[in-house]
C-alpha positions, 0 to 999 in steps of 0.5 A: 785193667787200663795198663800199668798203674799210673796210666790205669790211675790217669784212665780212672780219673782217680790216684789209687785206682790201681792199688783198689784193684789189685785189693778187689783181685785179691778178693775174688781169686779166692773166692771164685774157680775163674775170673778174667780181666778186661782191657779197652783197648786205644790205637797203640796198646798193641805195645801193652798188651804182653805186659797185660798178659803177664800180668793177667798170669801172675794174677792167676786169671783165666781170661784176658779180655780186650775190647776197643774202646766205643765212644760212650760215657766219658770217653766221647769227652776224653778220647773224642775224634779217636779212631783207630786204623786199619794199620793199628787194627792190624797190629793189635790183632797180630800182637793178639794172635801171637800172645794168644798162640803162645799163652794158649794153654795158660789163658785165654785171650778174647779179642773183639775184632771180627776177623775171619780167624776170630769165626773159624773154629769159634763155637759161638757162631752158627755155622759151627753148631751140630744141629739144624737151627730153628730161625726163631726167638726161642732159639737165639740163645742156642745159636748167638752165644752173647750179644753186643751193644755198641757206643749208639745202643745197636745191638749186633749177635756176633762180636764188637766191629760186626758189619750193620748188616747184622744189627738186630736192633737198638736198646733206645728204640720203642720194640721190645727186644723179642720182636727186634729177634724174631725179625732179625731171624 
């Protein structure tokens, strides 16, 4: 979801994007136990963002997911030389911490900005695990739980805004992606 229906209309590029919506979320509520709502977030949807919860509750979701927007596809045509701030990261995790704080026993709102508070307690990160990690291809599922792909192809282990550092590699490049792991591990 992009906001509220006219903006999600405009964002869409297509008048009665927001109405199809809603149709296809009647649809899978009923047909599945959970599902969730993305939101891509711009500079200024710190100010969107209870309305977005509120409305990912009225809908009965289970997650409200919000991730900045990359440049890719349309958006490096639409949105090109937009960047975000440390100001406007700032308040868009501080409008996600509060809502999150607040909501946390109706929803549950992912934020993919690499915080320190985002690592702490997070499961999905290896330093959390109950075991001792084998550093290999075969055990990078059990320690990085999903995978990033960022607007230039990287491919980083552990959340969107993840130093270069961590990059395992890029999904353009000739290396199968095992040996892009077992080098990274």
């Amino acid at each position: 979801i992009d906001g509220k229906e006219e903006f999600h209309d405009t964002m869409r590029n297509h008048k009665g994007a927001f109405k199809k919506m809603l149709l296809g979320v009647e649809i899978i509520k009923d047909s599945v136990k959970q599902y969730g709502f993305i939101h891509t977030l711009l500079p200024e949807s710190w100010h969107l963002m209870p309305w977005l919860t509120e409305f990912a509750l009225n809908h009965k979701a289970s997650l409200l997911h919000l991730h900045p927007l990359e440049m890719a596809g349309r958006a490096s045509q639409s949105f090109n030389g937009l960047k975000f701030t440390p100001v406007d990261l700032y308040k868009i995790y501080i409008a996600h911490h509060y809502l999150k704080t607040f909501y946390e026993n109706e929803i549950y709102i992912q934020l993919d900005l690499l915080h320190k508070d985002n690592i702490i307690g997070n499961p999905n990160f290896l330093f959390h695990q109950s075991f001792e990690p084998q550093l290999n291809c075969e055990s990078f599922s059990s320690i990085f739980k999903e995978l990033i792909i960022d607007d230039k192809g990287d491919i980083f282990p552990i959340a969107y805004g993840c130093s270069s550092f961590f990059k395992i590699g890029n999904i353009n490049s000739s290396e199968k992606l095992s040996e892009m792991i077992e080098r990274f591990m």
